[in-house]
TIDREN-58990 format. One record per residue: residue in three letters; x, z, y of N, C-alpha, C in turn. Coordinates in nm, 3 decimals, decimal comma, always signed. Example, Ala and Ser with C-alpha at 12.3 -4.5 7.8 and 13.67 -1.06 7.14 Angstrom:
BEGIN
aa  n.c1  n.c3  n.c2  ca.c1  ca.c3  ca.c2  c.c1  c.c3  c.c2
ALA  +1,319  +0,780  -0,569  +1,230  +0,780  -0,450  +1,320  +0,780  -0,330
SER  +1,285  +0,708  -0,225  +1,367  +0,714  -0,106  +1,290  +0,787  +0,003
***
This chain:
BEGIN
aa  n.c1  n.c3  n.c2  ca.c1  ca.c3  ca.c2  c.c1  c.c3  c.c2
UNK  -5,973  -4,817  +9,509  -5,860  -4,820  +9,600  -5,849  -4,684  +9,669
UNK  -5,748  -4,659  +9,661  -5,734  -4,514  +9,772  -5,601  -4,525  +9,873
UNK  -5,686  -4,406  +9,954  -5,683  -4,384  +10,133  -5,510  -4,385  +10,121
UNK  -5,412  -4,486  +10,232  -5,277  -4,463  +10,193  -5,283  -4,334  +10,297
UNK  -5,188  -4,237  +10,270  -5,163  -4,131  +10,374  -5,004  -4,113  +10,384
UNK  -4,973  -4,208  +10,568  -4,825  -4,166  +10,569  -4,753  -4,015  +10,522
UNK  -4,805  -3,905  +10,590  -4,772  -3,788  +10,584  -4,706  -3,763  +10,423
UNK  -4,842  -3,740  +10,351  -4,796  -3,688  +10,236  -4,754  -3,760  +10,145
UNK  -4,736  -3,862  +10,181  -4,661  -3,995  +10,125  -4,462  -3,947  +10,151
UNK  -4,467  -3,906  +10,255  -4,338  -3,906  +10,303  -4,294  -3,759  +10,263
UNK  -4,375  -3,648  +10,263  -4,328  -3,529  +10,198  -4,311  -3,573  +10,054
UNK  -4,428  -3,613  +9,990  -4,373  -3,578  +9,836  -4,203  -3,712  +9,801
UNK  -4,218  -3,809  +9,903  -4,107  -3,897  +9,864  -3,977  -3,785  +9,885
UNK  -3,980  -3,752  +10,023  -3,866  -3,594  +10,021  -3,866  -3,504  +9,920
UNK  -3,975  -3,471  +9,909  -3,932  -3,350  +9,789  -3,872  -3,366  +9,673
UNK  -3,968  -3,500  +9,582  -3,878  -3,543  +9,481  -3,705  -3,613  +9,549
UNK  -3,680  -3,666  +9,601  -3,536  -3,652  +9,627  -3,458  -3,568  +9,643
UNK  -3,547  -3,475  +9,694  -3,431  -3,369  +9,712  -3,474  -3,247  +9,599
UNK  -3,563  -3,263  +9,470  -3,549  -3,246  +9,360  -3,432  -3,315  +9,251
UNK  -3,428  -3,434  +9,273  -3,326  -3,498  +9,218  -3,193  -3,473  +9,290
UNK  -3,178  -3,471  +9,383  -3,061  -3,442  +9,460  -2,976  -3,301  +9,414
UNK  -3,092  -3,218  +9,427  -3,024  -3,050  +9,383  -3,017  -3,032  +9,245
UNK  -3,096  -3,104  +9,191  -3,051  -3,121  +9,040  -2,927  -3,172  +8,969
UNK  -2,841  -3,302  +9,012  -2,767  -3,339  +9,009  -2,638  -3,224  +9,052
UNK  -2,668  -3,199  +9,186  -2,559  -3,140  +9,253  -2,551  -2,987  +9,162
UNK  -2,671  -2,927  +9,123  -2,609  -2,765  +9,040  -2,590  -2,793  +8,899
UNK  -2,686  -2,922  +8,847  -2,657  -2,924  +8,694  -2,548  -3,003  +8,637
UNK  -2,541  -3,087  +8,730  -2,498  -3,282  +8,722  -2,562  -3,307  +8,625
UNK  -2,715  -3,323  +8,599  -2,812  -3,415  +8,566  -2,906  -3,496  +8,632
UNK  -2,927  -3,583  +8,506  -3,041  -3,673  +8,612  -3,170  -3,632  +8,565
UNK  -3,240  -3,664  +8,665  -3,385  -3,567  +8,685  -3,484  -3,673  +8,611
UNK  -3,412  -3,724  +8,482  -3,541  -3,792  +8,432  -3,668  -3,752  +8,343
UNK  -3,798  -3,759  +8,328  -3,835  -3,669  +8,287  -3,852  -3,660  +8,168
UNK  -3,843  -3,776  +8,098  -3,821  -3,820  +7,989  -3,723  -3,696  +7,841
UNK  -3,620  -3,751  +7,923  -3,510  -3,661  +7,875  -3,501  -3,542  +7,896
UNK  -3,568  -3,517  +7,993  -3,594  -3,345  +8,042  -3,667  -3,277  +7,969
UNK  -3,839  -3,327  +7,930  -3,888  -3,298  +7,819  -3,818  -3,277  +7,673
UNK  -3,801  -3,390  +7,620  -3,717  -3,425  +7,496  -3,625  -3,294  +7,477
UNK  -3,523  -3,284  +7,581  -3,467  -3,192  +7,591  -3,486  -2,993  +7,572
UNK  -3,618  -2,970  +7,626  -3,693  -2,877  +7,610  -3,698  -2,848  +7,483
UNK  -3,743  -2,940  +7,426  -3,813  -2,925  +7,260  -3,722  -2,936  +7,157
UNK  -3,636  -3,014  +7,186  -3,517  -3,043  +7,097  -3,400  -2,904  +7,077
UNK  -3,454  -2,868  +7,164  -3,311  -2,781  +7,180  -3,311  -2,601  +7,236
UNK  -3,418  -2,559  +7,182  -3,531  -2,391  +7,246  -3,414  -2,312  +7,288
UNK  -3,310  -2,326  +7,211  -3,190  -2,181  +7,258  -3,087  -2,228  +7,330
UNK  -3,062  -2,385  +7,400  -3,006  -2,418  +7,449  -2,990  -2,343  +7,609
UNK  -2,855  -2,352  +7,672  -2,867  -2,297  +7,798  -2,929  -2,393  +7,891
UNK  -2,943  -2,525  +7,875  -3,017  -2,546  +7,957  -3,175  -2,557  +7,941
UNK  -3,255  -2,436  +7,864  -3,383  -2,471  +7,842  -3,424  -2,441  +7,942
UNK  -3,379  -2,322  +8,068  -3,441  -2,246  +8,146  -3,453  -2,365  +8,295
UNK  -3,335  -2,457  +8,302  -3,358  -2,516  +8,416  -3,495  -2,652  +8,354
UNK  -3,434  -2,701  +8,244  -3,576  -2,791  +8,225  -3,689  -2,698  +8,205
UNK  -3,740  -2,592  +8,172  -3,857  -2,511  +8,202  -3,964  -2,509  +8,338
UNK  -3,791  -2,496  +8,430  -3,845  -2,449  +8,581  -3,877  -2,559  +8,581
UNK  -3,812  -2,686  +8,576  -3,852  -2,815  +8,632  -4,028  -2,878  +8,612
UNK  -4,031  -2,837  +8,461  -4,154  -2,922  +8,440  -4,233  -2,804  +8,488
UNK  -4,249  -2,637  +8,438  -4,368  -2,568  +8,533  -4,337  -2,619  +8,670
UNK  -4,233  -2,670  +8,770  -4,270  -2,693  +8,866  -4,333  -2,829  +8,930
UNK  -4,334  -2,909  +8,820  -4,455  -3,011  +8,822  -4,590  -2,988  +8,786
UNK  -4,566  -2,885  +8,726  -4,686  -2,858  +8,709  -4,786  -2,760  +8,747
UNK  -4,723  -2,696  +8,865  -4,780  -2,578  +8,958  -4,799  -2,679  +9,086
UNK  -4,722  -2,762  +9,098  -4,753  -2,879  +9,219  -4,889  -2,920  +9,221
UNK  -4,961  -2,971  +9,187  -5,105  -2,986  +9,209  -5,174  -2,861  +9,233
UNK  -5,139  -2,691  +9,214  -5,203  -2,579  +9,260  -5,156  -2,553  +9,433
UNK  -5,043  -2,611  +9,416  -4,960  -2,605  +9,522  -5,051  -2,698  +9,678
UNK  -5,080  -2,839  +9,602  -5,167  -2,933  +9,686  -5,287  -2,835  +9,762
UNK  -5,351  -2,822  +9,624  -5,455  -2,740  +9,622  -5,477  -2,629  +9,726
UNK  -5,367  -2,534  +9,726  -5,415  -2,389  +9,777  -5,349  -2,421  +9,931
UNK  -5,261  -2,551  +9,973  -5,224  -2,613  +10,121  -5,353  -2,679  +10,126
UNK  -5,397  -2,760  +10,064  -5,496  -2,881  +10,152  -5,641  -2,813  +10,126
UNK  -5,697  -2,738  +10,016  -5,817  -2,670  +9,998  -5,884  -2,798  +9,871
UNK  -5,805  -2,852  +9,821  -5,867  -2,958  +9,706  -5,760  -3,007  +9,621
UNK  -5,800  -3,013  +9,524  -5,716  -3,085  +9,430  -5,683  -3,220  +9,456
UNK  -5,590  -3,294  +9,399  -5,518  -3,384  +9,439  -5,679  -3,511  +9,318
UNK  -5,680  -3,581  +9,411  -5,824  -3,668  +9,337  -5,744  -3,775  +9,219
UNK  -5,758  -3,767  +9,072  -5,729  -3,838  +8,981  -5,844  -3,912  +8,899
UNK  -5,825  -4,029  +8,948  -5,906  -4,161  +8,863  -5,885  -4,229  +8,782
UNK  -5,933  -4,182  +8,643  -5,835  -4,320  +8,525  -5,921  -4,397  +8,457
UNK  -5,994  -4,477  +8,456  -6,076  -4,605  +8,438  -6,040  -4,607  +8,313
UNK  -5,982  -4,574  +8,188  -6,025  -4,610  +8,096  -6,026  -4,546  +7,970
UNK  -6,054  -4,576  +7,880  -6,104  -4,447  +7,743  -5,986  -4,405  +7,720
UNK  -6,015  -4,283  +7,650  -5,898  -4,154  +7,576  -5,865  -4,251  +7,509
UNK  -5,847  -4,307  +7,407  -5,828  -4,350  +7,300  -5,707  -4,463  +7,370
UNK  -5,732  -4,589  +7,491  -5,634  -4,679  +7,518  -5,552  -4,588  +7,629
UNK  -5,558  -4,482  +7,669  -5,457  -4,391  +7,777  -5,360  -4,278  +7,677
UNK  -5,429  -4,287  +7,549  -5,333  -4,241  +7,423  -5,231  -4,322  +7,359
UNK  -5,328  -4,449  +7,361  -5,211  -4,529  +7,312  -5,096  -4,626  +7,382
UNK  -5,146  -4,600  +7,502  -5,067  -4,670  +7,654  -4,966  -4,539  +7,656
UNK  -4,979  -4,434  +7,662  -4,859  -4,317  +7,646  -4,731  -4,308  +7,534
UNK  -4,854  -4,371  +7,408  -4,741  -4,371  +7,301  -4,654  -4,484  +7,320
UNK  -4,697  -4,617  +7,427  -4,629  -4,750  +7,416  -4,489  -4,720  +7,488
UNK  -4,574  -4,651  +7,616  -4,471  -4,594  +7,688  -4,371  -4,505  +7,648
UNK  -4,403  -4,421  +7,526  -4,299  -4,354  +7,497  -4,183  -4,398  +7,397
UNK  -4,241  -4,485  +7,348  -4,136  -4,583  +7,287  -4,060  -4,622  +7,326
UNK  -4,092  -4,718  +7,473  -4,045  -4,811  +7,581  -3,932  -4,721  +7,625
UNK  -3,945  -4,603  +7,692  -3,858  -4,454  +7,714  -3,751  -4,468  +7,665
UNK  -3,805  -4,455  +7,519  -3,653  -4,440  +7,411  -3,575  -4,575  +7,409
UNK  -3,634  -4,631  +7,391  -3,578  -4,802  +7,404  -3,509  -4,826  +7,495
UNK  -3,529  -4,762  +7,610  -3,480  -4,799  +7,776  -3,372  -4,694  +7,754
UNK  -3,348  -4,621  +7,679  -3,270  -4,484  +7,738  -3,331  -4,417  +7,855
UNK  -3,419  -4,386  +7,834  -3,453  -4,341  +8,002  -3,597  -4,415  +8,076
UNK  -3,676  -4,288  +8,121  -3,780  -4,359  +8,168  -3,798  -4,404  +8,312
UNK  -3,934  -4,400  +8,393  -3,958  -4,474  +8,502  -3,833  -4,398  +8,661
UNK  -3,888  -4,216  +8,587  -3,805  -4,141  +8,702  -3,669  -4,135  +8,690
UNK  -3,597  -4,172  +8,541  -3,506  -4,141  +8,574  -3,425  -4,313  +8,585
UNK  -3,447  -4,412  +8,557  -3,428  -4,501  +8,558  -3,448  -4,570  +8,722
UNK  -3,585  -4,553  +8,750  -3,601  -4,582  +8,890  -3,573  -4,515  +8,983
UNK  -3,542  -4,368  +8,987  -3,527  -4,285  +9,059  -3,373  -4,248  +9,116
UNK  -3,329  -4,192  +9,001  -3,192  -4,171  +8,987  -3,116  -4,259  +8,998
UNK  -3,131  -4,403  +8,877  -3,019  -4,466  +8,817  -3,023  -4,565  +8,947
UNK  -3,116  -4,624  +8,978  -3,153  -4,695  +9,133  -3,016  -4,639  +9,248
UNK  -3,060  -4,505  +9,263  -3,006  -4,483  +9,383  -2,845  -4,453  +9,372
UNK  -2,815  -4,437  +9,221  -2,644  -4,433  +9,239  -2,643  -4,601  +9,170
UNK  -2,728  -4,657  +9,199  -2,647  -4,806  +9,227  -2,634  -4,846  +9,055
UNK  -2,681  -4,794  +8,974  -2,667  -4,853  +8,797  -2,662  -4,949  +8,756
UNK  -2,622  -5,084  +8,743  -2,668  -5,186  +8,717  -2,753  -5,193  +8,556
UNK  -2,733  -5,129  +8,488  -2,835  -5,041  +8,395  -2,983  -5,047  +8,408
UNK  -2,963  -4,917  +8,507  -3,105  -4,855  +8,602  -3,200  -4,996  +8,713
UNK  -3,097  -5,096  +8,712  -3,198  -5,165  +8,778  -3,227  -5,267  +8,721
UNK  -3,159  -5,321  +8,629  -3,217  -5,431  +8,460  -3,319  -5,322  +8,423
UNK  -3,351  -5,258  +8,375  -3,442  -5,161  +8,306  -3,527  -5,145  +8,450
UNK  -3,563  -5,092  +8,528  -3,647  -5,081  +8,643  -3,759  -5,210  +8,653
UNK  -3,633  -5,326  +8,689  -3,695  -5,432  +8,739  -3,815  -5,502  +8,579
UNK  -3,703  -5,451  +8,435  -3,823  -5,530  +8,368  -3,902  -5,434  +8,311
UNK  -3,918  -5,287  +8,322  -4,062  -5,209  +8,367  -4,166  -5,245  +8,436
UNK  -4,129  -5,277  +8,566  -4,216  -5,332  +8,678  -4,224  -5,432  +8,661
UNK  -4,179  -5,530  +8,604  -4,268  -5,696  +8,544  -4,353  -5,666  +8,438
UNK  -4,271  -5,564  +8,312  -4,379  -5,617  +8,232  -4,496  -5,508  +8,269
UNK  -4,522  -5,390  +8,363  -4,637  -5,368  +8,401  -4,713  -5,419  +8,494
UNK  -4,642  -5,544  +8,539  -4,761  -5,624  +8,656  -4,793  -5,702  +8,535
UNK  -4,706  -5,785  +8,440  -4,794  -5,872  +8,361  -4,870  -5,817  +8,297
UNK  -4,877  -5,690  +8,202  -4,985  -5,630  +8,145  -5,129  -5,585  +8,259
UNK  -5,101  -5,555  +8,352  -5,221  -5,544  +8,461  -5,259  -5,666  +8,500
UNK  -5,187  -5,778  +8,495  -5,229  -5,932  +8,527  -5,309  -5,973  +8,392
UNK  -5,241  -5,947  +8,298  -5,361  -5,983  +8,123  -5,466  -5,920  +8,135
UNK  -5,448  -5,779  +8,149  -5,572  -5,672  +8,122  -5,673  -5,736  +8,240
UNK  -5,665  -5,763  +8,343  -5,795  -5,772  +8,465  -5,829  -5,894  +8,447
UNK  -5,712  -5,965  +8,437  -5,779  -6,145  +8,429  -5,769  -6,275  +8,352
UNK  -5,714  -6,195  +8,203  -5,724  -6,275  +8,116  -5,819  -6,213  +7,985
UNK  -5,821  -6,084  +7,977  -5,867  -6,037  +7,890  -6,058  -5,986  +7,944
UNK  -6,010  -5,949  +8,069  -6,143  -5,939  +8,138  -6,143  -5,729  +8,118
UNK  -6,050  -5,719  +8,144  -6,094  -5,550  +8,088  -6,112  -5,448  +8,254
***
């Protein structure tokens, strides 16, 4: 279990909004990351490679970012082998394509302009990952 912390609970909820927010408003895209990736790779000479670039290095300088403000890395715990967090990624990335759209941009985005889309897809994300965490702990015993 880990420590809840209002503070940085409430910055990073701001920042990503108002990542999605300024994204929308200079690109008119949605900040999903799904498609943001996809997008990267699919498409190298496209004009928009440079804003999905910034986006994901800037997820990914964010934990140096934690780091060189708080004096520690941000603490990551994953309980279970390479092998089922490989294949829980690939399920998920299926699920992605299937959904049109993954957790951020589905829950994030499509949520807040009201999608009725974004919240059929949200809501049965978040069931079927409580029922898979309800099998995995207490039916399967894992």
């Amino acid at each position: 279990m880990t420590e809840f912390t209002p503070f940085s609970a409430l910055l990073g909820g701001a920042l990503i909004g108002v990542a999605t927010v300024a994204l929308m408003a200079i690109h008119g895209r949605i900040a999903g990351i799904n498609g943001i990736v996809s997008g990267l790779f699919a498409m190298p000479t496209s004009p928009d490679w440079g804003w999905r670039a910034a986006f994901i290095a800037g997820m990914i300088a964010s934990p140096i970012a934690m780091m060189w403000v708080t004096g520690s890395m941000p603490a990551i715990e994953v309980p279970v082998e390479p092998l089922l967090l490989a294949i829980g990624g690939f399920l998920v990335g299926i699920g992605a394509s299937l959904g049109s759209g993954c957790t951020s941009g589905h829950g994030v985005c499509g949520i807040s302009r009201l999608s009725a889309r974004s919240i059929v897809a949200t809501v049965t994300f978040m069931a079927t990952g409580l029922v898979t965490v309800f099998v995995m702990r207490h039916v399967i015993g894992g």
